[in-house]
C-alpha positions in Angstrom: -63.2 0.4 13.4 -63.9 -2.0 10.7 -62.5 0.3 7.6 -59.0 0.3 9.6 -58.8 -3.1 10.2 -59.9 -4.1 6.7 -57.1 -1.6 5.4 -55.0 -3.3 7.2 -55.4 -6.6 6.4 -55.7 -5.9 2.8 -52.5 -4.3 2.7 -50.6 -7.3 4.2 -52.4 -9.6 2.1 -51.3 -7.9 -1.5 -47.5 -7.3 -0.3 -47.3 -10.5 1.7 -44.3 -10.0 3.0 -43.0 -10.8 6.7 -42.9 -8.3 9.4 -40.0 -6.9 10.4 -36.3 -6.3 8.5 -34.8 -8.5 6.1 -31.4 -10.4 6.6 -28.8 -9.1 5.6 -25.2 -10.9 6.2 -22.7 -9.0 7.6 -20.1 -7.6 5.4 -16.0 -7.8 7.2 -13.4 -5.1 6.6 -11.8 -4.7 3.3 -8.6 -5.2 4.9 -9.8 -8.7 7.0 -10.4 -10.0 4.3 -6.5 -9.6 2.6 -3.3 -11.5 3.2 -2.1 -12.3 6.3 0.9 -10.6 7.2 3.1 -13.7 8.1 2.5 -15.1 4.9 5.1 -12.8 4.1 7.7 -15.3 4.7 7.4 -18.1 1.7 9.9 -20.2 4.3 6.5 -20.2 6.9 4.0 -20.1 5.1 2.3 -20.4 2.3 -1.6 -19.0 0.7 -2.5 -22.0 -0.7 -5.6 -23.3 0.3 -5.8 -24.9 4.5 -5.7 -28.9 4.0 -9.0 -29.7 5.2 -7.6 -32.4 7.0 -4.6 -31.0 7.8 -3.4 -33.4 10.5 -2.5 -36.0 7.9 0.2 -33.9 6.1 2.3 -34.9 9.4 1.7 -38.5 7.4 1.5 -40.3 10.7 -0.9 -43.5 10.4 -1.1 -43.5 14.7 -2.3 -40.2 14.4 -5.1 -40.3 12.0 -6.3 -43.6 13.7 -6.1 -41.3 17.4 -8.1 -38.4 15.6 -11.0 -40.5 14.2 -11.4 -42.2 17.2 -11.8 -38.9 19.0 -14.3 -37.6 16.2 -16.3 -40.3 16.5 -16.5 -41.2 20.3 -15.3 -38.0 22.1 -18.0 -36.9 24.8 -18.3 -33.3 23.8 -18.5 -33.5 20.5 -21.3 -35.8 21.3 -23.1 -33.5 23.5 -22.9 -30.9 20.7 -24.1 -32.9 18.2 -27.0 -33.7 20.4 -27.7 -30.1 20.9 -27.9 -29.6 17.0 -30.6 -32.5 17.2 -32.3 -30.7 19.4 -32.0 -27.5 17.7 -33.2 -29.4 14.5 -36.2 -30.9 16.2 -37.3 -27.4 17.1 -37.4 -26.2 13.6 -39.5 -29.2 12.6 -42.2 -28.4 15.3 -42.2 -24.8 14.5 -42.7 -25.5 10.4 -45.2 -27.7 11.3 -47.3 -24.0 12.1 -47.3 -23.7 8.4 -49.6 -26.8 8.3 -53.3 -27.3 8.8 -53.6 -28.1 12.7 -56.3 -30.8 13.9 -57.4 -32.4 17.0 -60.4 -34.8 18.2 -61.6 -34.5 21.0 -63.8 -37.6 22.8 -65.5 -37.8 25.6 -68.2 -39.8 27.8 -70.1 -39.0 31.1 -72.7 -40.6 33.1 -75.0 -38.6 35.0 -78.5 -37.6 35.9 -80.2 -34.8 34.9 -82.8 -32.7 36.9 -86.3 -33.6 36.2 -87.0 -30.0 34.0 -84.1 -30.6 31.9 -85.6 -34.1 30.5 -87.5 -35.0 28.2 -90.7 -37.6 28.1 -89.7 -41.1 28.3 -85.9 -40.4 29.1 -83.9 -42.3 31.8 -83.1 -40.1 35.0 -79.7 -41.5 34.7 -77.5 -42.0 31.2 -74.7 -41.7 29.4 -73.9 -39.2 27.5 -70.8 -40.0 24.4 -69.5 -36.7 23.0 -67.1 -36.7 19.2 -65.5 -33.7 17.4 -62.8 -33.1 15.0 -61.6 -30.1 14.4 -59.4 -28.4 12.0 -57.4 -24.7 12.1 -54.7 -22.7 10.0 -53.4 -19.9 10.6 -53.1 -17.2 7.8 -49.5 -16.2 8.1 -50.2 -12.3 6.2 -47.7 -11.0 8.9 -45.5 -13.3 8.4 -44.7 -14.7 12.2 -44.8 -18.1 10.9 -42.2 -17.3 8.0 -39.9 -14.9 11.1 -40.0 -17.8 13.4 -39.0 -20.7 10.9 -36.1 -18.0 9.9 -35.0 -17.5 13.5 -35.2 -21.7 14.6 -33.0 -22.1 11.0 -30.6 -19.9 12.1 -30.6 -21.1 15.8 -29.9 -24.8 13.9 -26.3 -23.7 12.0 -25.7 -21.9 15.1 -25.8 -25.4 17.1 -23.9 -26.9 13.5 -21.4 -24.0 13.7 -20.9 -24.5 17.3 -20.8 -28.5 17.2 -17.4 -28.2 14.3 -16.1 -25.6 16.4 -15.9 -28.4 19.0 -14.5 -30.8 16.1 -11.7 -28.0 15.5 -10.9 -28.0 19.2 -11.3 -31.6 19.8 -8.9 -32.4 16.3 -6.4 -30.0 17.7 -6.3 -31.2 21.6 -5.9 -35.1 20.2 -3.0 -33.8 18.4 -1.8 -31.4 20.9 -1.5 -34.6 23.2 0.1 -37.1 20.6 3.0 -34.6 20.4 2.9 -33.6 23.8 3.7 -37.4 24.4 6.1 -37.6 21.7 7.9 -34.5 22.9 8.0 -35.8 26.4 9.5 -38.8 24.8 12.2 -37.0 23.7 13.0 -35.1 26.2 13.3 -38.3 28.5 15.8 -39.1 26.0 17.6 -36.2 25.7 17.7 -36.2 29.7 18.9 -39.7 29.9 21.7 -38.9 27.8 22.6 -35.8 29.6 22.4 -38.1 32.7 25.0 -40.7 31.0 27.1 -38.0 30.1 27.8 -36.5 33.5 27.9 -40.0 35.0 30.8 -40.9 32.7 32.6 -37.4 33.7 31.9 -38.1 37.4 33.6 -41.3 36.9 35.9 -40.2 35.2 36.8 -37.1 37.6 36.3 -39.6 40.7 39.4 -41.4 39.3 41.3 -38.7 38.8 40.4 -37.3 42.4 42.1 -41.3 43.1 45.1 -40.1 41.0 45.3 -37.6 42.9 44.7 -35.4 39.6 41.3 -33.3 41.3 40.2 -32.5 44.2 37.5 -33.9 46.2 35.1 -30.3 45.2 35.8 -31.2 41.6 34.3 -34.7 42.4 30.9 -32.7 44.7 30.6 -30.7 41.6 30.4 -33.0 39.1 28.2 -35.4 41.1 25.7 -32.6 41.9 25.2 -31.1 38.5 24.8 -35.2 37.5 22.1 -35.1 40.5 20.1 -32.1 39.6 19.8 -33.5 35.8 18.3 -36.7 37.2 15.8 -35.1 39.3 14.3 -33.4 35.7 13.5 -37.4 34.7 10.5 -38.3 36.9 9.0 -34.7 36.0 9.3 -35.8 32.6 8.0 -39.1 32.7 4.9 -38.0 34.9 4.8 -34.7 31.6 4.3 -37.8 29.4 2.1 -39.9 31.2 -0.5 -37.3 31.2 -0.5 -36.3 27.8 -1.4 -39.9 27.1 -4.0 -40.0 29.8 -5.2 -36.8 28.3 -5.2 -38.5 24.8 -7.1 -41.6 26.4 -9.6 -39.4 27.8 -10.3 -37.6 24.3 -10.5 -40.7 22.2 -13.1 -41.9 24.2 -11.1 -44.4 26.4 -9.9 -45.4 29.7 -5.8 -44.7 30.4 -5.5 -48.9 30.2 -7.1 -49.3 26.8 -5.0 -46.4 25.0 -3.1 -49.0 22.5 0.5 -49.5 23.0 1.0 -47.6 19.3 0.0 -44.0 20.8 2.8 -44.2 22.8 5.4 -46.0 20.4 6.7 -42.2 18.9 9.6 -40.6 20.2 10.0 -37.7 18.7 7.0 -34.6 17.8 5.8 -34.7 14.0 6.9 -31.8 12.5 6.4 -30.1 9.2 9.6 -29.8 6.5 7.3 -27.8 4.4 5.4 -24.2 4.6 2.2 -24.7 6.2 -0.8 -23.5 4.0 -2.8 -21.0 5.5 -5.2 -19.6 2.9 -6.1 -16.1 3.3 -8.3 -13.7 5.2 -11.7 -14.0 2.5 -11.3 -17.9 3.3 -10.7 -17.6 7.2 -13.6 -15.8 7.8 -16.0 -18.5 5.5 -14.2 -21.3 7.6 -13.6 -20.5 11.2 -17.1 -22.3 13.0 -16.9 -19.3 15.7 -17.2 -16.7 13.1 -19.8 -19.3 11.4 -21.7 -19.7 14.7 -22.3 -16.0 15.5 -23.7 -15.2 11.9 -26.1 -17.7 11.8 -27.2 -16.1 15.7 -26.9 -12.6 14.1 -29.8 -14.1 11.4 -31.7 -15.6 14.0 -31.9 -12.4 16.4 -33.0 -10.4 12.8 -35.5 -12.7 12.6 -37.4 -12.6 16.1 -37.2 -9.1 15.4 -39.7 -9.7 13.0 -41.7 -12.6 15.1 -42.0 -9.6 17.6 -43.1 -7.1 15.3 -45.9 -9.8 13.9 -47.8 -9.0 17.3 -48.1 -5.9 16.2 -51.0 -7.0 13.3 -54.3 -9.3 13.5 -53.5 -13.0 13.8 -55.8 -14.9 11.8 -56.8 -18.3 11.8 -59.5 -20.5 9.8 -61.4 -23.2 11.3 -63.8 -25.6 11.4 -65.2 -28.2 13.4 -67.5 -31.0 13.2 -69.3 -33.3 16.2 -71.8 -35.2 17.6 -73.3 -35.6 21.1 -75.8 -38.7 21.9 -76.8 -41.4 24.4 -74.2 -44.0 23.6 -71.6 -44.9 20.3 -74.5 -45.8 18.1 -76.3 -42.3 18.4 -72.8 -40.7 18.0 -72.2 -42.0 14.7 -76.0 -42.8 13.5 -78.4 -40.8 13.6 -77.3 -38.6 16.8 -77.7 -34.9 16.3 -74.3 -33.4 14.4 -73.3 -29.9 15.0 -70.7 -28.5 12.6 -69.0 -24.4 12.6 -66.3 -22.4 10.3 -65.2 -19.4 10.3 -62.3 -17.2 11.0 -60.9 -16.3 14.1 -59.5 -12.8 14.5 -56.9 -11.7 17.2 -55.5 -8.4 18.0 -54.0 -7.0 21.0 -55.0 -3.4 20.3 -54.6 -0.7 21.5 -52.5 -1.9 24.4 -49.5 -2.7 21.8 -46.6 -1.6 24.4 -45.8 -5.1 25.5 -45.7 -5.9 21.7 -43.5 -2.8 21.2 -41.1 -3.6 24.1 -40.3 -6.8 23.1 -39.4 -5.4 19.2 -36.8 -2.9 20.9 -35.6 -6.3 23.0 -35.0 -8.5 19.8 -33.6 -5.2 18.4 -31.5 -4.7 20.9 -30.8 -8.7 20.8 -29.8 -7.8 17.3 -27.1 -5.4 17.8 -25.6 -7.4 20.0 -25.2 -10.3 18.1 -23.9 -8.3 15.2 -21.3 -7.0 17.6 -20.3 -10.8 18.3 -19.7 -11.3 14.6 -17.5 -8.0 14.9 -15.9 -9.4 17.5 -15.3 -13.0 16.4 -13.7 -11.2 13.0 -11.2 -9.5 15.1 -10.1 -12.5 17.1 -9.7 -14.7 14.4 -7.9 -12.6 12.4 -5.7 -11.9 16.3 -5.2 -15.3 16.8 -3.9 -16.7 13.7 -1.5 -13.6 13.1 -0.5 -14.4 16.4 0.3 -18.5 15.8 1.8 -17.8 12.7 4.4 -15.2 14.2 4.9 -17.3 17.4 5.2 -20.3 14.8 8.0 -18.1 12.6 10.2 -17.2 15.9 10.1 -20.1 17.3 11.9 -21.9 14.3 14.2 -19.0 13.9 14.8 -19.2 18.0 15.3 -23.3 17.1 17.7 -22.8 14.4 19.9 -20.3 17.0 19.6 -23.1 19.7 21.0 -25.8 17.6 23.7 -23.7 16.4 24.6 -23.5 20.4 23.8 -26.6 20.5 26.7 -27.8 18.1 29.1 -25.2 19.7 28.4 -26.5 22.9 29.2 -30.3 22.0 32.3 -29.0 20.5 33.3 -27.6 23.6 32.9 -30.5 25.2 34.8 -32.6 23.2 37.8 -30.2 23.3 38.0 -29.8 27.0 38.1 -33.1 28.0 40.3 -33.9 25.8 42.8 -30.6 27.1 41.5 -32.2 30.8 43.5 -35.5 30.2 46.3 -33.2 29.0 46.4 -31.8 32.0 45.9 -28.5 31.1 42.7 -26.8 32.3 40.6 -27.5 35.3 38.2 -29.3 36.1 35.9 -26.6 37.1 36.1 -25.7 32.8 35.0 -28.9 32.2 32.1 -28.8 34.6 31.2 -25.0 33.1 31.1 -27.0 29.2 29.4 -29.7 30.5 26.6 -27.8 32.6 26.3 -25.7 28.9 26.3 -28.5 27.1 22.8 -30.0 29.0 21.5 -26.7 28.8 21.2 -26.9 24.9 20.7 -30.2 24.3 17.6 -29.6 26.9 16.6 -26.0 24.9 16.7 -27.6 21.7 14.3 -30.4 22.7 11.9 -27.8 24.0 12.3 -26.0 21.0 11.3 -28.8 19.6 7.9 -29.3 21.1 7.2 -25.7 21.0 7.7 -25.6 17.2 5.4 -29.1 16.9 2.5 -27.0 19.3 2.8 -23.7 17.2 2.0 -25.9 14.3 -1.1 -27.5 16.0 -1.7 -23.6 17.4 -2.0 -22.5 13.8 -3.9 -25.0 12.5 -6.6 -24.4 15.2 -6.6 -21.1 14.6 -7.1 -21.6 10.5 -10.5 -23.5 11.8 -9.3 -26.3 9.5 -10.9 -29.6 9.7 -14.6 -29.2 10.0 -15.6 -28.9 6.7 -15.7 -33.4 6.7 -19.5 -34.2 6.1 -19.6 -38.1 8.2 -17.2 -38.4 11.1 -17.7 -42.5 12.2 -21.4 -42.7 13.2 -22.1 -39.0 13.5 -23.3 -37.2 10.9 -22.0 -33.5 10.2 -24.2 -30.4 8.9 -21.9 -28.4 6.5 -23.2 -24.8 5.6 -22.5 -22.4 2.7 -19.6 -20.5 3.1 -20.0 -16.9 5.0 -21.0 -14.4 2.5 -18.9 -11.5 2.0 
C-alpha cells in the first residue's frame, strides 16, 4: 500500500500541476466575428469603433446629467455591485487557503479529581489553565487550492460582467425614458395643433351651416372628428407623465424631486449622422452578457478540477505547541509544555464514487456553461442585426411618412380654399382634414420610434460599460474576450 501511495505523491510533486483540464476560452464562428450585414448601408451605419459613451453624441447636457445620476444612485446597479463585493470577498477567503492557517486555543476548568488520579500533597479541588497554538498548511500537489482560486476568480468577472450588463440596461432605460418624455412632448404638440386645426374648420363650417352654405351633418362631422382628436390628449399627457416617473425612479428619485430640466425637451434627440457600430470581433469582446457567461464557462472548468483533487491524498503540515498547569504562572513558567509536527494525510480510497460523481457533475456543469456562451453569441449577434434593420426601416418608413405628410397639408390648403369657392363639399374637406391628422400623428410616432431604435441599437452594441468610476461606485473592467 505504501509503494502506491508514495508513487503517487511523487508523481504530483515533480509535475505540480492542478487536477483536472486546463482553460481554454471559447473560440466564436468565423463568420460572428465579420461585418454586420446592416453596415451595408453607409447612410445607417457605420464600422467605426461604438462611442463608449455613446449617449453623449445626442450632445444633450440634461441627458448626461440624467444618466450619471442613474449610474451612480440607481438601486440595481447597486445591488449588483454589491454582489461583485461579495463575490470578491469570497475569493479573498478562499486565497487565504494558500496561507499557513493558525489558531490558539485557551481554556480553564475547575474541578476535583478522584483521590487515585492525584498526586501527594495536591488540592482535591483546582484549576486547571490549558494554552496551545497551533499551525497547518496544506500542500496543494493536486492543485485544489490553485482549481478553487481559478473557479472564485471567474465567479468574480462573472458578478463584474453581470453588474455592467446592468449599467448597459440601466444607461439605455434612462435614455429610453428621456425620449420617451420628449416624444410624448411632441406628440401633445402635434395633437394640440391637430385639435386647433379642426376647431377652426368646425367654426368655420358652423358659420357656413348659419349661411346656410352646409348642412347641419357637415357641422356633426366636423365636430366629431375635432372630438375624437381631443380624446388622444389626456392619453398622451398620462404617456408622458410616466416616462418621467419612470426616469425619477431610475435616477434614484422620488416623481417630485425629478428637476424641472428633465422635462424642459420637446422633441426626441435624434442622430443626423451614421451611428457607429463596430464589428462582430468587437461585439463579442464588449457585450457584458457574452462577457459574463465566459468567465462562468472558466469557473465551471475549474471546479471540474476542485472535484477531481478528491480524487488524490490531501496533505497538510502541522505543528502545535502548549501547556497545561494549575493556574497562568505554571502555563507560561515552568508548567509542563507538550509540542507535535508532522503531516497529516487524507484519502478517501477506495470508495472514490462520490468523488467521481461530482467530476461528471462539474463536467456536466461545464458543458452547459459553454453552451450559454454559444448561446449568448447567437443572440447578440440576433439582436443587434435586428436593431440595426428595424433602425434602417424605420427612417426609410419616416422619410415616406413626411412625404404624405407634405402632400396631405397641401391638400388641405387647396380644399379649403376650393370650399370658400364654393366648389366641393364639405364632406372633401372633412376626408383632407381627417388625412391630414393622420400624418401629422404618423410622423410624430415615427419620430419616437426612430429615437427608440437608436437607444435599441445602442443597447444591443453593449456600449457604455467599459467607464472604470461611475460617481462613488467603482467599476471592475476585464480584458477583452479572447478570440
Amino acid at each position: 500500500m505504501q509503494r502506491p501511495l508514495l508513487a503517487t505523491l511523487s508523481a504530483l510533486a515533480l509535475s505540480a500541476c492542478a487536477a483536472g483540464p486546463n482553460y481554454v476560452a471559447p473560440i466564436a464562428p468565423v463568420k460572428a466575428t465579420g461585418g454586420f450585414i446592416g453596415a451595408a448601408e453607409p447612410a445607417i451605419a457605420t464600422t467605426a469603433a461604438v462611442e463608449d459613451r455613446w449617449w453623449k453624441l445626442y450632445n444633450d447636457p440634461v441627458l448626461d446629467g440624467l444618466v450619471a445620476d442613474a449610474l451612480a444612485a440607481n438601486t440595481d446597479l447597486r445591488i449588483a455591485v454589491a454582489r461583485l463585493e461579495k463575490a470578491q470577498a469570497s475569493l479573498r477567503e478562499v486565497r487565504n487557503d494558500r496561507l499557513p492557517q493558525t489558531s490558539i486555543d485557551a481554556g480553564a476548568t475547575y474541578g476535583r479529581a478522584p483521590a487515585i488520579q492525584r498526586l501527594p500533597g495536591m488540592d482535591k479541588e483546582n484549576w486547571q489553565v490549558d494554552g496551545g497554538l497551533s499551525v497547518s498548511y496544506e500542500v496543494d500537489l493536486s492543485g485544489r487550492v490553485r482549481r478553487s482560486i481559478e473557479a472564485a476568480r471567474g465567479d468574480v468577472g462573472a458578478a463584474g460582467a453581470e453588474a455592467d450588463a446592468v449599467r448597459v440596461a440601466i444607461v439605455a432605460a434612462t435614455t429610453g425614458a428621456y425620449v420617451d418624455a420628449a416624444a410624448a412632448a411632441e406628440r401633445l404638440a402635434v395633437a394640440e395643433r391637430v385639435v386647433a386645426l379642426l376647431d377652426q374648420s368646425a367654426r368655420l363650417t358652423d358659420k357656413r351651416f348659419e349661411a346656410g352654405r352646409a348642412q347641419k351633418l357637415d357641422v356633426v362631422r366636423i365636430t366629431t372628428l375635432r372630438d375624437q382628436r381631443a380624446a388622444l390628449v389626456p392619453a398622451i399627457v398620462a404617456d408622458r407623465q410616466a416616462a418621467l416617473f419612470r426616469l425619477a425612479t431610475l435616477t434614484g428619485r422620488t416623481p417630485q424631486e425629478l428637476p424641472a430640466t428633465a422635462s424642459a425637451r420637446t422633441a426626441p434627440p435624434r442622430l443626423d449622422q451614421p451611428i457607429p457600430i463596430g464589428d462582430g470581433a468587437a461585439l463579442l469582446a464588449r457585450r457584458p452578457d457574452i462577457r459574463a457567461a465566459e468567465r462562468r464557462l472558466a469557473a465551471a472548468t475549474a471546479r471540474i478540477g476542485v472535484a477531481t483533487a478528491e480524487l488524490y491524498p490531501q496533505i497538510s503540515l502541522g505543528g502545535s505547541v502548549g501547556s497545561t498547569g494549575r493556574g497562568l504562572g505554571d502555563l507560561f513558567g515552568a508548567g509542563p509544555l507538550r509540542w507535535l509536527l508532522g503531516p497529516l494525510i487524507s484519502w478517501n480510497f477506495p470508495n472514490q464514487s462520490a468523488a467521481r460523481a461530482r467530476i461528471a457533475g462539474a463536467e456536466a456543469d461545464s458543458r452547459g456553461a459553454l453552451a450559454e456562451f454559444d448561446g449568448k453569441v447567437l443572440t447578440a449577434l440576433e439582436e443587434t442585426e435586428t436593431a440595426i434593420s428595424a433602425y434602417a426601416r424605420e427612417l426609410d418608413r419616416r422619410t415616406s411618412l413626411q412625404a404624405a405628410r407634405d402632400g396631405a397639408a397641401t391638400a388641405v390648403r387647396i380644399t379649403r380654399a376650393r370650399q370658400r369657392e364654393g366648389q366641393i363639399d364639405t364632406l372633401t374637406v372633412l376626408d383632407a382634414e381627417r388625412t391630414f391628422a393622420d400624418t401629422e400623428t404618423d410622423l410624430a410616432l415615427s419620430d419616437a420610434r426612430i429615437a427608440q431604435a437608436q437607444v435599441g441599437l445602442f443597447r444591443a452594441l453593449g456600449g457604455g460599460w467599459q467607464t472604470k468610476v461611475v460617481g462613488d461606485l467603482a467599476m471592475a473592467t476585464y480584458p477583452a474576450l479572447s478570440q
